[in-house]
LOROMI-431007 format. One line per field, with one value per residue (C-alpha): x, y, z. Coordinates in nm, 4 decimals. Example, Ala and Ser with C-alpha at 12.3 -4.5 7.8 and 13.67 -1.06 7.14 Angstrom:
2
xx: [1.2300;1.3670];
yy: [-0.4500;-0.1060];
zz: [0.7800;0.7140];
REM end
This chain:
396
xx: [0.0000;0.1409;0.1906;0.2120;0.4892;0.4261;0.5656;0.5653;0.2538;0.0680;0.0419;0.1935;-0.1296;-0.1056;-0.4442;-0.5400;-0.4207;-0.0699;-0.0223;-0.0974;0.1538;0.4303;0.7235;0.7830;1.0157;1.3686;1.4766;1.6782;2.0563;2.1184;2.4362;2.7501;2.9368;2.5372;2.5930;2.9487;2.8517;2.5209;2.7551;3.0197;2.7576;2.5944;2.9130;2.9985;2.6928;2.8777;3.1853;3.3012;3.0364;3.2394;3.0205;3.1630;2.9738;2.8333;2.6708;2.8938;2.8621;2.5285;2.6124;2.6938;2.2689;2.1011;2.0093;1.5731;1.6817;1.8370;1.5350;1.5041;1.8340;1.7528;1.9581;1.8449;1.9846;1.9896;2.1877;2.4566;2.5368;2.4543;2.8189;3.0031;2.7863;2.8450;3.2190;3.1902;2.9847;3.2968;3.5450;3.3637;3.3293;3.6819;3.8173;3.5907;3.7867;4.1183;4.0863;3.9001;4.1894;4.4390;4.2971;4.1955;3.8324;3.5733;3.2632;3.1971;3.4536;3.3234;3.0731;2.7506;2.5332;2.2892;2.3365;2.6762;2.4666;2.1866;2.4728;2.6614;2.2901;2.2362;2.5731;2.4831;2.1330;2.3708;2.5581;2.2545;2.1040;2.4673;2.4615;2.1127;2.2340;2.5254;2.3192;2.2097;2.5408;2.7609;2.6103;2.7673;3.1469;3.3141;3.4503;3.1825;3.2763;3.1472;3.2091;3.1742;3.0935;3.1975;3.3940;3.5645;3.8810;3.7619;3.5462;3.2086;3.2705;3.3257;2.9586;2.9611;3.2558;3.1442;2.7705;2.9556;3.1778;2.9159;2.7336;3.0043;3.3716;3.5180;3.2862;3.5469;3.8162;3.6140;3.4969;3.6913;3.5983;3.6572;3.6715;3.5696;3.6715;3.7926;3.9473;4.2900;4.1848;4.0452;4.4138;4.3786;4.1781;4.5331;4.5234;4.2059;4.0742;4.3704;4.2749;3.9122;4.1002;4.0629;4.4033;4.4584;4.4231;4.7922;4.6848;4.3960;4.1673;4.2998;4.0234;4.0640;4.0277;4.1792;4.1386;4.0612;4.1187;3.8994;3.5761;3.3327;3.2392;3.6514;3.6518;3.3470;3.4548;3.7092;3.5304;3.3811;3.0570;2.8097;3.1459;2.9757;2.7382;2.6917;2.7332;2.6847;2.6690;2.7319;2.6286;2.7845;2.4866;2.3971;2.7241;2.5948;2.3985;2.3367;2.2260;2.4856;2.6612;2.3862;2.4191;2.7740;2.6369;2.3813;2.5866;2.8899;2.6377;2.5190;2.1548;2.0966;2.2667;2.1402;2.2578;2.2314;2.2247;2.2339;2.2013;2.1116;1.8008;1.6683;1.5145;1.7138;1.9203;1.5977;1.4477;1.6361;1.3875;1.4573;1.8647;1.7154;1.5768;1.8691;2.0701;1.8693;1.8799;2.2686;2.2511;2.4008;2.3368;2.1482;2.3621;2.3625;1.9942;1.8565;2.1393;2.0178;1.6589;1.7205;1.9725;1.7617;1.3953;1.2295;0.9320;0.8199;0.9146;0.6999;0.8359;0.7519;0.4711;0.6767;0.5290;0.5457;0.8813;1.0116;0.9327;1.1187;1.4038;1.4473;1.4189;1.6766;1.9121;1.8593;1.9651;2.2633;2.3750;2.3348;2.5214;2.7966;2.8300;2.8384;3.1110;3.3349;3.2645;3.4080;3.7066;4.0317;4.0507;4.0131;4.0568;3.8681;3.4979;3.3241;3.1280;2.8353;2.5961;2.5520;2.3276;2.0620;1.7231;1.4309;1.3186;1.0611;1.3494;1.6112;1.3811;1.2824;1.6282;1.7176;1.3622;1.4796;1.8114;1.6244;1.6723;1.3151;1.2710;0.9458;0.9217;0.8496;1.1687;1.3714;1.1461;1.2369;1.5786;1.6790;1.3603;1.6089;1.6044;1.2501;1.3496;1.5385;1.3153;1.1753;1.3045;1.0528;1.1832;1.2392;1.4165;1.4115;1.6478;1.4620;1.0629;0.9391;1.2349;1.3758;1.7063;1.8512;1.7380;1.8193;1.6881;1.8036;1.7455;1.7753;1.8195;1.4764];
yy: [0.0000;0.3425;0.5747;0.9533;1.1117;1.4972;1.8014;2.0483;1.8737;1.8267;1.5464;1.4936;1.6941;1.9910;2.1929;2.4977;2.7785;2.6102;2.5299;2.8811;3.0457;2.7897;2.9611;2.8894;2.6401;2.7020;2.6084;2.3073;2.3644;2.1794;2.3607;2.2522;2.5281;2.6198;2.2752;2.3212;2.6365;2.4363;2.1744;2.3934;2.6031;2.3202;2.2397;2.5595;2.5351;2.3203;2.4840;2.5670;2.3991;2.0957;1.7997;1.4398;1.3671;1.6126;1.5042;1.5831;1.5963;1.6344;1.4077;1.1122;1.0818;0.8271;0.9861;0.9587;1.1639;1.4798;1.7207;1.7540;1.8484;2.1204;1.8938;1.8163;1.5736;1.5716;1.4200;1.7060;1.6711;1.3284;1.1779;1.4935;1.4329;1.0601;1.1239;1.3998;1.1348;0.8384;1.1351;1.2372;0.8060;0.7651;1.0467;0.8920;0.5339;0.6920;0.8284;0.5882;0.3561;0.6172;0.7213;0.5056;0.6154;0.4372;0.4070;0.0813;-0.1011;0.0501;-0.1848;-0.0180;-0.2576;-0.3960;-0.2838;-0.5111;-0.8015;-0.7353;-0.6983;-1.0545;-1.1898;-1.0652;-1.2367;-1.5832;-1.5526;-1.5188;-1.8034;-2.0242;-1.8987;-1.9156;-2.2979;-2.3759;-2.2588;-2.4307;-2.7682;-2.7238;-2.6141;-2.8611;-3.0864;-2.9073;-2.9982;-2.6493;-2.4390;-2.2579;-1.8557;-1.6524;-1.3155;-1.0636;-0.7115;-0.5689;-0.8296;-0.6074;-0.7612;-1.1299;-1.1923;-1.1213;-1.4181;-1.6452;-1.7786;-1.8326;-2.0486;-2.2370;-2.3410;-2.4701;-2.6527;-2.7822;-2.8943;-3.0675;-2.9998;-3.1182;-2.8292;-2.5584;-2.7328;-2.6211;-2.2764;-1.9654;-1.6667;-1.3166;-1.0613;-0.6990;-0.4007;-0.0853;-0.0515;-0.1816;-0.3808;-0.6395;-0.7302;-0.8926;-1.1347;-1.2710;-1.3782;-1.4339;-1.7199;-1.9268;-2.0197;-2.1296;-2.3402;-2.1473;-2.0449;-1.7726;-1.8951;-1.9967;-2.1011;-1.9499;-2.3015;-2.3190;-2.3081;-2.0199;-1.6401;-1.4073;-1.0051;-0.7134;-0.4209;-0.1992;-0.0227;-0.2515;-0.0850;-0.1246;-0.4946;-0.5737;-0.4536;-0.6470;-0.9593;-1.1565;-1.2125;-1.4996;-1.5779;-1.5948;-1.8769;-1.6326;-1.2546;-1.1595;-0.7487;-0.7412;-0.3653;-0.2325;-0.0945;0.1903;0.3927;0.3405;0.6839;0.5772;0.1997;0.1585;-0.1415;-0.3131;-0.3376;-0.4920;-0.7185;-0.8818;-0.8869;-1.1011;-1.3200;-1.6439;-1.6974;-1.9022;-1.7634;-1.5525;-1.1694;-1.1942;-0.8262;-0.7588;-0.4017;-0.0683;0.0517;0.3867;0.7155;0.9268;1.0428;1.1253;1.4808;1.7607;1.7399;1.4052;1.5177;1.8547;1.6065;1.4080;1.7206;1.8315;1.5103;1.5549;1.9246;2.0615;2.4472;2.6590;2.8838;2.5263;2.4540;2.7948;2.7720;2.4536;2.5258;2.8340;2.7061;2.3767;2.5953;2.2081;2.3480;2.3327;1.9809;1.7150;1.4133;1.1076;0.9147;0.5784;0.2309;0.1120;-0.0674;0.2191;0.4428;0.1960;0.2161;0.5710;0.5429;0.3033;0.4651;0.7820;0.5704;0.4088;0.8055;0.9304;0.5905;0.6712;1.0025;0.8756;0.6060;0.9108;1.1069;0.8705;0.7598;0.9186;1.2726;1.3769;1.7054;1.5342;1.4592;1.1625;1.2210;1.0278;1.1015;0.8274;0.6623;0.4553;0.3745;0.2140;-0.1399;-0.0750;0.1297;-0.1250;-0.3425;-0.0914;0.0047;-0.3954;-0.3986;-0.1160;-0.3177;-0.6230;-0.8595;-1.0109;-1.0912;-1.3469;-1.6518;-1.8022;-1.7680;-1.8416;-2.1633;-2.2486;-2.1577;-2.2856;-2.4458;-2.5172;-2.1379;-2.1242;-2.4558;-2.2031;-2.2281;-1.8336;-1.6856;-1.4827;-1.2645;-0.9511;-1.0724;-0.8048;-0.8351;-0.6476;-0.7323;-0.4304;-0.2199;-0.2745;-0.1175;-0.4352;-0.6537;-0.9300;-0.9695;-1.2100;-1.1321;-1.3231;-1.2169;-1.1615];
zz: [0.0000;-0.1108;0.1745;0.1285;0.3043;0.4531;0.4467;0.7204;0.8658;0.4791;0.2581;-0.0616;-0.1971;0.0240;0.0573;-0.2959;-0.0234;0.0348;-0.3333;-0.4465;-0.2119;-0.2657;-0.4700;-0.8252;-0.9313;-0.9829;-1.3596;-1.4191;-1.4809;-1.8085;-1.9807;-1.8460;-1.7065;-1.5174;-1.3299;-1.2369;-1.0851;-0.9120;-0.7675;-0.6350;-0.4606;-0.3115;-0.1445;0.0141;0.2051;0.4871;0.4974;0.8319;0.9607;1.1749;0.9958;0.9749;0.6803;0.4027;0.1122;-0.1486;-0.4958;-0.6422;-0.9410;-0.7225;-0.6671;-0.9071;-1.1938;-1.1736;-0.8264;-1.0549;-1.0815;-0.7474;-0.7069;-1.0108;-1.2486;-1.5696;-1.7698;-2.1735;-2.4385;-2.4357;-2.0666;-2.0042;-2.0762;-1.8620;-1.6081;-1.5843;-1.5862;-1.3181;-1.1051;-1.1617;-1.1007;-0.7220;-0.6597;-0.7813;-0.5677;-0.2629;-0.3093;-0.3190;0.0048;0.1653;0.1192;0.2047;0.5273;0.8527;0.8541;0.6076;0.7005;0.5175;0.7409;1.0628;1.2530;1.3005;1.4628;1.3928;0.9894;1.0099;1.1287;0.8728;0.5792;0.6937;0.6815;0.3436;0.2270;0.3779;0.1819;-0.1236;-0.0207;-0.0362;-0.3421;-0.5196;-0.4005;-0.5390;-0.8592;-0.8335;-0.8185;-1.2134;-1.3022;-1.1704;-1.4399;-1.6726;-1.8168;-1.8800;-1.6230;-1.4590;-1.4302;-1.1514;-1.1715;-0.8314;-0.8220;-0.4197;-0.3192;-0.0990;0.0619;-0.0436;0.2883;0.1182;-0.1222;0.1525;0.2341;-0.1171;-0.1486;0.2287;0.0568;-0.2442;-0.0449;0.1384;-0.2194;-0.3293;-0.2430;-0.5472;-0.7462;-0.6380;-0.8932;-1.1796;-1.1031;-1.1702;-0.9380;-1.0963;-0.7756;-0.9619;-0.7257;-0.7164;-0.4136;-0.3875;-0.0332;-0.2482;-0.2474;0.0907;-0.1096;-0.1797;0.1619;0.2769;0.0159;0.0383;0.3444;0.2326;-0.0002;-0.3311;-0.5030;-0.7226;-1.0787;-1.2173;-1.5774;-1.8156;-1.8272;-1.4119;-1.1141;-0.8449;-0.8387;-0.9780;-0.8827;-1.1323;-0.9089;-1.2324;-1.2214;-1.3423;-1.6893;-1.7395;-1.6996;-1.8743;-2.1755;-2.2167;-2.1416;-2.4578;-2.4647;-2.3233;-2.1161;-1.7094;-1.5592;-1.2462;-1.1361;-0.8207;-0.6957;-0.3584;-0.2150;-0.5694;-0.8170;-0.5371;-0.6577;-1.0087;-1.0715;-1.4630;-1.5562;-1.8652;-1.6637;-1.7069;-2.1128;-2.0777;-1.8097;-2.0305;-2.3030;-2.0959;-1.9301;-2.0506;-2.2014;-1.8823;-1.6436;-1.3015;-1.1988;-0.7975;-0.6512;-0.2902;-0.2006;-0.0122;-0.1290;0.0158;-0.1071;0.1501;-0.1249;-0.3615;-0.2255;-0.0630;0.2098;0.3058;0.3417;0.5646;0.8047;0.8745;0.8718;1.1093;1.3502;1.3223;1.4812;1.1617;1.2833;1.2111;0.9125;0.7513;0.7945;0.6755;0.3470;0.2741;0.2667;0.1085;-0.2109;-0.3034;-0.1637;-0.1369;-0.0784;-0.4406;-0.5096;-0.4199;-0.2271;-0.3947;-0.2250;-0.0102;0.0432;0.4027;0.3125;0.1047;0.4344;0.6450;0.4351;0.4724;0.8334;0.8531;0.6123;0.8576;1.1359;1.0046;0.9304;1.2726;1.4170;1.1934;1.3192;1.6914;1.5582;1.3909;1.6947;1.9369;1.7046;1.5700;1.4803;1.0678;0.8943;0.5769;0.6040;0.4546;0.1925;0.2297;-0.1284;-0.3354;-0.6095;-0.3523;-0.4997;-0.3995;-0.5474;-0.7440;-0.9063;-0.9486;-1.0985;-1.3840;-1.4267;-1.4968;-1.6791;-1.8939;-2.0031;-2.0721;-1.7628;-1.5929;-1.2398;-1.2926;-1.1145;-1.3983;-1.5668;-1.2287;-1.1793;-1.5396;-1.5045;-1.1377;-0.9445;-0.6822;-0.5208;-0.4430;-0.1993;0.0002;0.3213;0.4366;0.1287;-0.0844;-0.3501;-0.4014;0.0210;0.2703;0.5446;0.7484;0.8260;0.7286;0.5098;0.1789;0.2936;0.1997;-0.0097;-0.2104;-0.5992;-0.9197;-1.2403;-1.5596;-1.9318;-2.0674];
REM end
């Protein structure tokens, strides 16, 4: 059931007398040097004002999120403001992995729990699937987006184990990330007893430290039996991954995406709020309102899980706050803006690029999954939130 949100005590619809007196809306910023300008406003707005985390870059949002951030996007900006999004997330990674403090590696409980949960659901789909492909006789390629440093693809490598331990000699795993701590994969799988892979037709792993798009196209195509995202597409603001992904995956194989999903990122009203719950001050509060004047754009009506998202995306903000707060000292922020969306998004963004989420094709495909006892998909983690969630998708 669709919920409406409210603003300043009205719903979505407002009453005639608030409409009427609501300001006009800003126009867009389309050309490109009118959105540099946007951007590098919208960041002055914190300075000097102590934060932990600021929001960052405007172009780092997922791009169905733009216009209420007064962006719009057209064929003449589309491709600079893709590459001004990868710069920001590039430019995030580096100094994540040069400094101490990242929030993804800090344990915010319970989100950690709920994330290692997620990954053991993977684990057990990834084996189900595994039970139609071991009848194959090739080498079965896997291919993982967000490994991290190796320990996500553990529970996947334990279930297969479990299935059949001799499986692992004919499956190369292909660890995708960015960040050069997927290096400690090095060590880490080893000791699950899968070896880096020391001939081309060879079982093991073998780590492309490349931005996905990068790797993908220089993969051939129909080459993977299995992807798997692991808390990777929410730093995609623009869906073009997807067309290499479908074109490197086998007719029969299965894309399984575990995420964040959240609208937090979606209205500038939803950002005021949990500015507000951090004590941003006051200067900050009034220039926020003021620059992005929210009043005029609608938030987007939330289903009860969509609303518990939010909430819980809130939440895991203001606990990372309390974390930085209490640990060492840094002169740089953390930059915390990035391309979330809810579920009903994600699955007409891999709509869109021609993948299908029916039961009918994943019965057809691999009957096995829906044996998974408790498991309903699209999976929430959490009862009543999509925050994360679990999906697979097929090529349509």
């Amino acid at each position: 059931m669709a919920i409406s949100t409210v603003i300043n005590g009205e719903g979505k619809e407002g009453n005639g007398a608030n409409r009427k007196s609501q300001p006009p809306k800003k126009p867009l910023k389309k050309t490109i040097p009118e959105l540099e300008g946007h951007d590098e406003k919208s960041w002055r707005l914190y300075s000097g004002s102590g934060l932990l985390i600021k929001p960052g870059s405007l172009f780092k949002v997922h791009k169905s999120a733009y216009k209420n951030w007064g962006i719009e996007v057209n064929d003449e900006n589309k491709s600079w403001i893709k590459g001004q999004a990868e710069k920001y997330y590039e430019k995030d990674l580096q100094e994540r992995d040069e400094k101490s403090i990242d929030i993804g590696s800090l344990t915010i409980q319970p989100f950690s729990h709920h994330m290692s949960a997620a990954t053991q659901v993977v684990g057990k789909v990834v084996k189900q699937i595994m039970r139609k492909l071991q009848g194959k006789n090739d080498m079965i390629r896997i291919c993982v987006f967000g490994p991290r440093n190796g320990g996500l693809v553990v529970p996947m490598i334990s279930n297969i184990r479990n299935l059949d331990a001799k499986l692992l000699d004919r499956i190369q795993f292909y660890l995708v990330e960015p960040s050069i701590k997927v290096e400690v994969a090095r060590n880490i799988l080893p000791t699950y007893g899968v070896s880096e892979i020391s001939k081309i037709d060879g079982s093991g792993f073998t780590i492309e430290n490349k931005v996905d798009e990068r790797f993908l196209s220089t993969q051939e195509d129909e080459k993977f039996d299995l992807m798997v995202s692991l808390f990777h597409f929410h730093c995609k603001p623009f869906p073009d991954h997807l067309v290499e992904m479908f074109r490197v995956m086998k007719d029969d194989a299965a894309l399984v995406i575990a995420d964040n999903y959240s609208p937090l990122w979606h209205h500038p009203a939803f950002v005021y709020e949990m500015l507000n719950d951090m004590r941003a001050g006051e200067n900050v509060l009034e220039g926020f309102k003021k620059y992005f004047d929210f009043r005029c754009i609608d938030k987007p009506p939330l289903t009860e899980v969509e609303q518990g998202a939010l909430r819980d995306h809130k939440k895991y903000m203001l606990k990372v706050v309390e974390e930085l707060r209490g640990g060492p000292d840094t002169e740089k922020p953390v930059f915390v803006f990035r391309a979330h969306k809810t579920v009903e998004e994600g699955i007409k963004e891999l709509c869109d690029n021609n993948f299908t989420l029916s039961a009918e094709r994943r019965i057809e495909l691999y009957p096995e999954i829906d044996n998974i006892p408790g498991i309903k998909l699209p999976y929430h983690i959490i009862d009543d939130s999509e925050y994360i969630t679990l999906m697979i998708a097929f090529k349509g």
